[in-house]
TINU-291579 format. One record per residue: y, x, z of N, C-alpha, C in turn. Coordinates in steps of 0.001 Angstrom, whole numbers, plus 500000, padded with zeros to 6 digits. Layout:
N
     n_v     n_u     n_w    ca_v    ca_u    ca_w     c_v     c_u     c_w
       Y       X       Z       Y       X       Z       Y       X       Z
...
// end
This chain:
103
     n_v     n_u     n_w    ca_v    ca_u    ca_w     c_v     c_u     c_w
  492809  492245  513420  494257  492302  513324  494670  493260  512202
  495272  493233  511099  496062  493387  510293  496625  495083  510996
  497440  495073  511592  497993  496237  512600  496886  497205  512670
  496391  496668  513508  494888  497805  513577  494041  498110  512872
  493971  497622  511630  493600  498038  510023  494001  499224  509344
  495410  498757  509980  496257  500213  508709  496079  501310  509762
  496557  501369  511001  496019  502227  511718  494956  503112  511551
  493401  502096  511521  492401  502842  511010  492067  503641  509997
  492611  502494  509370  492399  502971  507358  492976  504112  507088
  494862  504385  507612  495117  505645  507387  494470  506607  507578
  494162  506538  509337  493315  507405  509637  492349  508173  508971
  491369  507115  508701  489858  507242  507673  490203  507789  506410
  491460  507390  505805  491612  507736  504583  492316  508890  503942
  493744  508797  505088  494628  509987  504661  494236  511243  505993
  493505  510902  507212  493422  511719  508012  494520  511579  508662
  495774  510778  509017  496807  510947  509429  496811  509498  510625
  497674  510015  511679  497252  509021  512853  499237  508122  513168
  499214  506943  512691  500197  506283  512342  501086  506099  513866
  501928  506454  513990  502701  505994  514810  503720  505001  515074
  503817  504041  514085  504412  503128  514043  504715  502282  512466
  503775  501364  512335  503531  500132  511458  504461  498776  511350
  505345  498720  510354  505814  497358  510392  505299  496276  508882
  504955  495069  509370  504534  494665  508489  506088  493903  507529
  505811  494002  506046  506545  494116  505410  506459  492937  503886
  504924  492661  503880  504977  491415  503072  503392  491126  503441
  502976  489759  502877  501376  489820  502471  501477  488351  501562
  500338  489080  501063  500104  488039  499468  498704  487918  499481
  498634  486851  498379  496837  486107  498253  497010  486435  496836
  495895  486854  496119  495982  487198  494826  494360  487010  493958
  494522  486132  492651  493416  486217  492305  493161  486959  491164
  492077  487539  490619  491970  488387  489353  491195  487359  488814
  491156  486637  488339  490208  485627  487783  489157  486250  486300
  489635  487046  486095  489093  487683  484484  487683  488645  485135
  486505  487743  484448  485333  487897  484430  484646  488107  485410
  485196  487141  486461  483975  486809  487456  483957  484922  487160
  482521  484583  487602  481786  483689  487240  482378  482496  488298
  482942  483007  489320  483449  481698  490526  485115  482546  491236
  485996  482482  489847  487180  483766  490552  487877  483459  491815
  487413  481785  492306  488230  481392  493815  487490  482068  494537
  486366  482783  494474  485187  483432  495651  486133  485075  495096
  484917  485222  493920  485072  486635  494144  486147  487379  493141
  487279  486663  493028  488843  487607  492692  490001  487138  493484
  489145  486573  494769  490109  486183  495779  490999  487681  496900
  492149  487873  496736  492313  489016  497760  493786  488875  498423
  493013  489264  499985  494503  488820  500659  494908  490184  501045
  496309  490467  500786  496734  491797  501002  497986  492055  502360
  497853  492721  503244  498949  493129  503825  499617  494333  503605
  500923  494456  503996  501693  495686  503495  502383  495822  504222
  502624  497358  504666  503120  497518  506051  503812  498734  505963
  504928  499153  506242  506278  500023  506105  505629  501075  507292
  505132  502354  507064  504992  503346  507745  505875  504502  507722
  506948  504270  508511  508075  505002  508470  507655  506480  509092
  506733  506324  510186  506332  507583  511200  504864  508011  511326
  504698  509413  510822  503263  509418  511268  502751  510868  511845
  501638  510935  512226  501507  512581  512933  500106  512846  511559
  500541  514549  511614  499472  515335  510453  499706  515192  509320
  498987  516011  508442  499526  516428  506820  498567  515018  506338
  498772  514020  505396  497891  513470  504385  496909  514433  503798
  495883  514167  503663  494465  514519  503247  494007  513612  502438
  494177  513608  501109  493143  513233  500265  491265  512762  500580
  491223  512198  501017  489583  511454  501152  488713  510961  500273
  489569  509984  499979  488733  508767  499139  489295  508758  497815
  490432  509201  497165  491181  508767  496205  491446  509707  495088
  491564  509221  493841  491255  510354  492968  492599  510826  493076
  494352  510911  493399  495024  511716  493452  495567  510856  494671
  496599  511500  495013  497861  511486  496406  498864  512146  496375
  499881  511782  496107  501051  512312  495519  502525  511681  496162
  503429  511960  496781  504453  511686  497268  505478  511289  496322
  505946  509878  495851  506690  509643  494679  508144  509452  495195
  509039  509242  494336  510731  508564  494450  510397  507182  494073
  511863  506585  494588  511585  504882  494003  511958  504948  492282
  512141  505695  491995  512544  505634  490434  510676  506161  489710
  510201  506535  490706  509016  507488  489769  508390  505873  489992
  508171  505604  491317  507188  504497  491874  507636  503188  490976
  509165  502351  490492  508847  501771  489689  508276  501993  488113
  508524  502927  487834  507814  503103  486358  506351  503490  486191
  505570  503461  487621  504255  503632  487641  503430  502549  486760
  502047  502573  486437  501275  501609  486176  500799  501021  487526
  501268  499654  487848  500838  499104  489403  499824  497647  488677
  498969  497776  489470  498243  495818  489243  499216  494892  489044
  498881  494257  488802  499846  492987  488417  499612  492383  490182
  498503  492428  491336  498565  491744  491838  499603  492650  493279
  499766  493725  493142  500581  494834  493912  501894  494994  493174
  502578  494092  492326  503591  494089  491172  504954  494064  492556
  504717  492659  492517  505496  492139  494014  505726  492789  495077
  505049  493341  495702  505317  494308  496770  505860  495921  496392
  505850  496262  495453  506223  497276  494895  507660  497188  494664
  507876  495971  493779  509792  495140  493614  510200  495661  494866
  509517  494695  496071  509952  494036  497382  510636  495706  497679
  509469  496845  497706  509975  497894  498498  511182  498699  497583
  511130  498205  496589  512127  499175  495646  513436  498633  495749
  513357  496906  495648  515058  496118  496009  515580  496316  497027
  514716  496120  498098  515181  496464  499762  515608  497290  500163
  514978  498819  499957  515398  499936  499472  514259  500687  500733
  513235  499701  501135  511967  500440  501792  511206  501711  501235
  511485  501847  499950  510862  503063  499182  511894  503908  499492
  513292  504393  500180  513937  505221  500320  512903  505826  501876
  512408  505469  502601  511087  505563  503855  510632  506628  503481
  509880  506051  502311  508567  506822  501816  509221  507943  501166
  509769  508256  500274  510470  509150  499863  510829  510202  500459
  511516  510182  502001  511918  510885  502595  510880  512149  502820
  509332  511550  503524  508800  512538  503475  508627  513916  502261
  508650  513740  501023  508123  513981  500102  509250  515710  500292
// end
């Protein structure tokens, strides 16, 4: 389940234990540039999920920085082309005002 992914993953990743997940888009995305069969391996299905609430400080784990942005910083970031869309989605809607708050 999708739900119990981000749950974990935060966990594992930021150290932080989610208290409430809404899912918010999901997309299929291929990178086709320089793999040999790109329907296999630049195939990726993504979910994205609005974490409005969570318990504990973020902890850096896995990632080379972690940084709390605005929706003005977050659109002028360098994003994938295949995370382009969901990035819009949270900036038009005004779901990046969420994330922000903590900061």
């Amino acid at each position: 389940m999708p739900e119990q992914t981000v749950f974990r993953e935060l966990y594992e990743e930021l150290g932080i234990i989610v208290d409430a997940a809404f899912p918010i888009h999901r997309q299929e995305w291929v990178y086709g540039e320089g793999t040999p069969e790109p329907q296999r391996d630049g195939s990726y299905r993504v979910f994205y999920f609005l974490v409005p609430e969570f318990s504990g400080e973020p902890v850096n784990r896995v990632f080379e920085a972690v940084r709390w942005v605005t929706p003005g910083e977050l659109a002028g970031m360098d994003i994938l082309e295949g995370n382009r869309t969901a990035i819009d989605l949270l900036i038009t809607h005004g779901y990046a005002g969420h994330i922000a708050k903590r900061a």
